[in-house]
N, C-alpha and C positions, 0 to 999 in steps of 0.2 A: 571122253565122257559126254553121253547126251544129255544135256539143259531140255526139261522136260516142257513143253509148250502153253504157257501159263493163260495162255488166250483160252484154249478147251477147258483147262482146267475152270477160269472164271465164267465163262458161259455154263458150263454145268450148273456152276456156284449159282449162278445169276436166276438158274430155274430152282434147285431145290436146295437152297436154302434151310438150313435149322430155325426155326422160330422159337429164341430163347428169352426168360425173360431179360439179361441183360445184354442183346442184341440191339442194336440200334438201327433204325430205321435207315433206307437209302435217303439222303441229303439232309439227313441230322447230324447234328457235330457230338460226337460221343463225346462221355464224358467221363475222365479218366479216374474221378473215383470209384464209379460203377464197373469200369474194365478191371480195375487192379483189386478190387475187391470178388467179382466173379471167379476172377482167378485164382486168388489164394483161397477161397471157395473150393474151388473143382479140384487144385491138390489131392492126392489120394484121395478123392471122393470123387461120386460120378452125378452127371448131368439131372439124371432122375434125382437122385437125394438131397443134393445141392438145391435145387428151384424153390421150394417152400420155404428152407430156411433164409434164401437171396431175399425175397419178397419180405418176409417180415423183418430181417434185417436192415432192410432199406427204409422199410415203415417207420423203424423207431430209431434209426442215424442215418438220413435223408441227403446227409452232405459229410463231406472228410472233418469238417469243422465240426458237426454234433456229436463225431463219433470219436473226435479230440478230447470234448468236452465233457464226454460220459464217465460215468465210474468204473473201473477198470471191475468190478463184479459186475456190472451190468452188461457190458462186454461179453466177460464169460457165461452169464445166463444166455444172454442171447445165441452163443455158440453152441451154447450145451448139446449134445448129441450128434453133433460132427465129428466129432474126433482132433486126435491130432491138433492139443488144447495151444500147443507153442503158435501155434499159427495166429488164435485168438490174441495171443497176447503181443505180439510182434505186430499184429493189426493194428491195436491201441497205441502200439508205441511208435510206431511207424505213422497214423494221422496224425499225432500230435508233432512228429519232424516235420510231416509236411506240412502243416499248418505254421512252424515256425518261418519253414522254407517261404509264404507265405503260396503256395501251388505246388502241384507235383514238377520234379525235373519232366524236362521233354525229351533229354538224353539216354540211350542205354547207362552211359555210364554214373550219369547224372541219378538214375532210378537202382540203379544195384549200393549205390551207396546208402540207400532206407535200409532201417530195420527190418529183416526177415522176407528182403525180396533177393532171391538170385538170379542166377545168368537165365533163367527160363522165363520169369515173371518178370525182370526187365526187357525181356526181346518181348516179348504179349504185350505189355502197357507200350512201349515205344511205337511197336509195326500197327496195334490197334487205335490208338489214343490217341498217338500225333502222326501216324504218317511212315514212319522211318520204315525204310526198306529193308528189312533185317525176318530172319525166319526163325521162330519163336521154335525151339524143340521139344515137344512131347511124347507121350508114349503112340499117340496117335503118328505123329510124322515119322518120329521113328520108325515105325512098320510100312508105313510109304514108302518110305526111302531104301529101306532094307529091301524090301522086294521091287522097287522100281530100279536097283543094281546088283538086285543077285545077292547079296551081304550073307555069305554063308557062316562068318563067326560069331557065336551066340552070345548075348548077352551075358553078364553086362560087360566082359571085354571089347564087344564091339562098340561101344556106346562112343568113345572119341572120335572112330573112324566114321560112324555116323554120324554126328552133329556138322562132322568137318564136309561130308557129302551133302546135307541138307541146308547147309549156309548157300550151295550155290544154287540153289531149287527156284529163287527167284530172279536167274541172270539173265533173261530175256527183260525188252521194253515194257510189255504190259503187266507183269509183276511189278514192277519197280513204279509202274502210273497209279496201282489202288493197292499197296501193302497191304493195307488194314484188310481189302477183301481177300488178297491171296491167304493173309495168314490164316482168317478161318475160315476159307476154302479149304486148305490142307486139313486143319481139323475136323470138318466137314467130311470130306472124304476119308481120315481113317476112321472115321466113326458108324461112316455107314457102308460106302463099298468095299472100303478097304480093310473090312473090321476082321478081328482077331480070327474066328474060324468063317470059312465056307467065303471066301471073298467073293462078288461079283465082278470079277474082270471083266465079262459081256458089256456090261451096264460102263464100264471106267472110260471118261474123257481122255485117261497116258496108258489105257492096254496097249497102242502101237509100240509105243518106249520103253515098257515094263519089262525088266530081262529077267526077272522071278516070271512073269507069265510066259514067257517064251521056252524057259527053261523048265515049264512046270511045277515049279518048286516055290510059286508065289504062297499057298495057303500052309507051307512050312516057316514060312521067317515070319518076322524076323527068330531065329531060333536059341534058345536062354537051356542055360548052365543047368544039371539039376541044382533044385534047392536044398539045402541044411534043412533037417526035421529040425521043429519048431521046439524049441524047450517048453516045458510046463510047470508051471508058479502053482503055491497055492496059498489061499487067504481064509480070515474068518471078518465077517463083520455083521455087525447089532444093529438092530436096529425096534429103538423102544420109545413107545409113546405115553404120555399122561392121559391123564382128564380131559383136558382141557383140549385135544386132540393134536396137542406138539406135540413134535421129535426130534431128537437129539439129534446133532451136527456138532462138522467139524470142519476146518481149512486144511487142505493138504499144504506141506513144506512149500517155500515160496521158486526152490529148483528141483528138480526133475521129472519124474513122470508123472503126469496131470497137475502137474505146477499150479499153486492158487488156487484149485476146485474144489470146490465143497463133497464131504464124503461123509458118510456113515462111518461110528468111530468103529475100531476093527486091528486086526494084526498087521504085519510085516508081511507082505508075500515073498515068499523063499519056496526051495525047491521042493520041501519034502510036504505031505498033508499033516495039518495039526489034529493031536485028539483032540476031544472036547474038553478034557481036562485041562490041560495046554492052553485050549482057547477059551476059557471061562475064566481065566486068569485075566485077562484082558477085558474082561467085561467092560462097560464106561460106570453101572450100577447095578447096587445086589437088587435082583429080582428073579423070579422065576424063570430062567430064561428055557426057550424051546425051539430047535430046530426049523426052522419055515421052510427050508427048500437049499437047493443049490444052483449057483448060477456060473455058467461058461461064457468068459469075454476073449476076444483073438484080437492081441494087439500086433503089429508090427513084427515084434522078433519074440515074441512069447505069447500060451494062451494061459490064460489066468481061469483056475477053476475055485469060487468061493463058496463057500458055506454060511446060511443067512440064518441068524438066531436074531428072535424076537421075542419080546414082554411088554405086559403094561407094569406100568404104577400110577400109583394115585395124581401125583406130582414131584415134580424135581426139586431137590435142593440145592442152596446156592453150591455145594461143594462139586454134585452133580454134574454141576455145566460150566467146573472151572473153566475145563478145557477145550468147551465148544461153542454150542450154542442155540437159542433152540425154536424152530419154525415150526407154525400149525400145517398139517401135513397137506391143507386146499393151498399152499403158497411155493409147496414144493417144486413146484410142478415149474416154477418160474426164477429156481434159485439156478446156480452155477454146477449143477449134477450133471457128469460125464454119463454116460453110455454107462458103463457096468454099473456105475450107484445107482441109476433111474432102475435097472434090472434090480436089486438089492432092494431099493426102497418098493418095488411093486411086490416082490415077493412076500420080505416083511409084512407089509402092509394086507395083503390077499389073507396071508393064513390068520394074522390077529383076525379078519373079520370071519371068517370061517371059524375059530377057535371057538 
């Protein structure tokens, strides 16, 4: 097996470069809450989407210690519309171990032992943050690797025999001199030559070693299983305001899916669509209620189709809001609302003002 020559690789690196905003300067000493937070960042999310919310996240928990010391709802405001809320909250509990730790570990193993980092965001913080000579697996190297050995078995069965071929991607000397630069060199490269269709092998520092390019079959791999069609949920949820210009909320259960987020009150999502008789049973309060629209969210292993009824009333009563609770709708905008309620409460909110 050829060890792919890490010298071309870094001299590529060394000219074009990602300019990200948590990238660190050549001869700055990174800093490992900024790496390990990028990262659990970029998780099923991409580079573009990610960047706005890094920056104002960083603005308002500056250090692992603020973001220790924040409110586990300000946490989740802050993530609001990344998705994939567990991540948020494994953040919060994970600064406050390191902070008891009194620093992050400098170890792989030392770092997989946090809250809600595993073997991928321990090898990133280790090979970035301090140095370790280790090659972090993404979906990006994965496709490196797959087509820089031909890996004709599709995902995700190949994923073992891949990570096991990308661990030795840095056996030569000048890998193991700048880790931190080879690991996002590699990322670097599947992101832009080596990216999912139409790769540039012309342009690639390892086209000479590439046995997908030699073989032709480099813009085929890495190659993945068909998928399972996606099952389909369906939901209803209210969303009604006073006077005074609040609306009614609620906290999701404190496990499962959007764990702790605030949400517009509403049904159960299950397989089948509810009537509106069905779903006017659940109202949160008797008012006029009226259709506002319908909103489609695509989570992970389901898509959620819901149906948004809205009303005013005068004002709420204490019985009202045993079970929630209730913000004026200019503060919304800054509470713990995922992705589908932010869609829910615009909806809502567009038709009462049209109404």
């Amino acid at each position: 097996m050829i060890t792919p020559p890490a010298h071309a690789l870094l001299h590529w690196y060394d000219r074009h470069r990602r300019s990200l905003p948590w990238r660190f300067r050549e001869g700055e000493t990174p800093d490992p809450y900024r790496v390990w937070l990028s990262e659990i960042m970029l998780q099923q999310t991409t580079v573009k989407a990610v960047g706005p919310y890094y920056l104002r996240f960083v603005e308002k928990f500056p250090t692992v210690q603020a973001l220790a010391r924040a409110e586990r709802d300000d946490v989740l405001a802050a993530w609001a519309g990344l998705g994939y809320y567990s991540r948020a909250r494994n953040l919060h509990a994970c600064a406050q171990a390191v902070v008891v730790l009194g620093g992050f570990p400098c170890t792989v193993e030392g770092l997989r032992a946090l809250p809600g980092i595993g073997a991928y965001t321990a090898a990133a913080v280790a090979a970035i943050a301090f140095g370790v000579p280790v090659v972090p697996v993404d979906g990006n190297v994965e496709r490196v690797t797959a087509r820089l050995y031909n890996v004709q078995e599709p995902l995700p069965a190949a994923r073992k025999k891949l990570a096991q071929l990308a661990d030795g991607l840095n056996g030569d000397a000048a890998a193991r001199q700048r880790p931190s630069d080879f690991a996002q060199a590699l990322f670097d490269l599947g992101s832009s030559l080596c990216s999912p269709r139409q790769p540039a092998c012309g342009l690639c520092p390892w086209q000479a070693v590439c046995a997908g390019h030699a073989q032709g079959t480099a813009a085929t791999l890495p190659r993945k299983a068909p998928k399972a069609e996606r099952p389909v949920r369906y939901g209803v949820h209210f969303m009604v305001m006073d006077g005074a210009g609040q609306v009614l909320l609620r906290k999701r259960p404190e496990t499962g899916l959007l764990a702790a987020m605030t949400e517009l009150p509403g049904t159960d999502w299950r397989t089948t669509p509810w009537t509106e008789a069905e779903a006017l049973t659940h109202a949160p309060v008797a008012a006029a209620w009226q259709k506002a629209g319908a909103v489609k969210h695509v989570f992970t292993h389901f898509t959620l189709n819901v149906v948004v009824y809205a009303a005013r009333v005068a004002q709420f009563s204490n019985q009202d809001v045993r079970d929630g609770f209730l913000l004026p709708v200019a503060r919304t905008k800054t509470a713990s609302l995922p992705s589908i309620m932010q869609k829910c409460m615009t909806t809502g909110y567009d038709f009462l003002h049209r109404a």
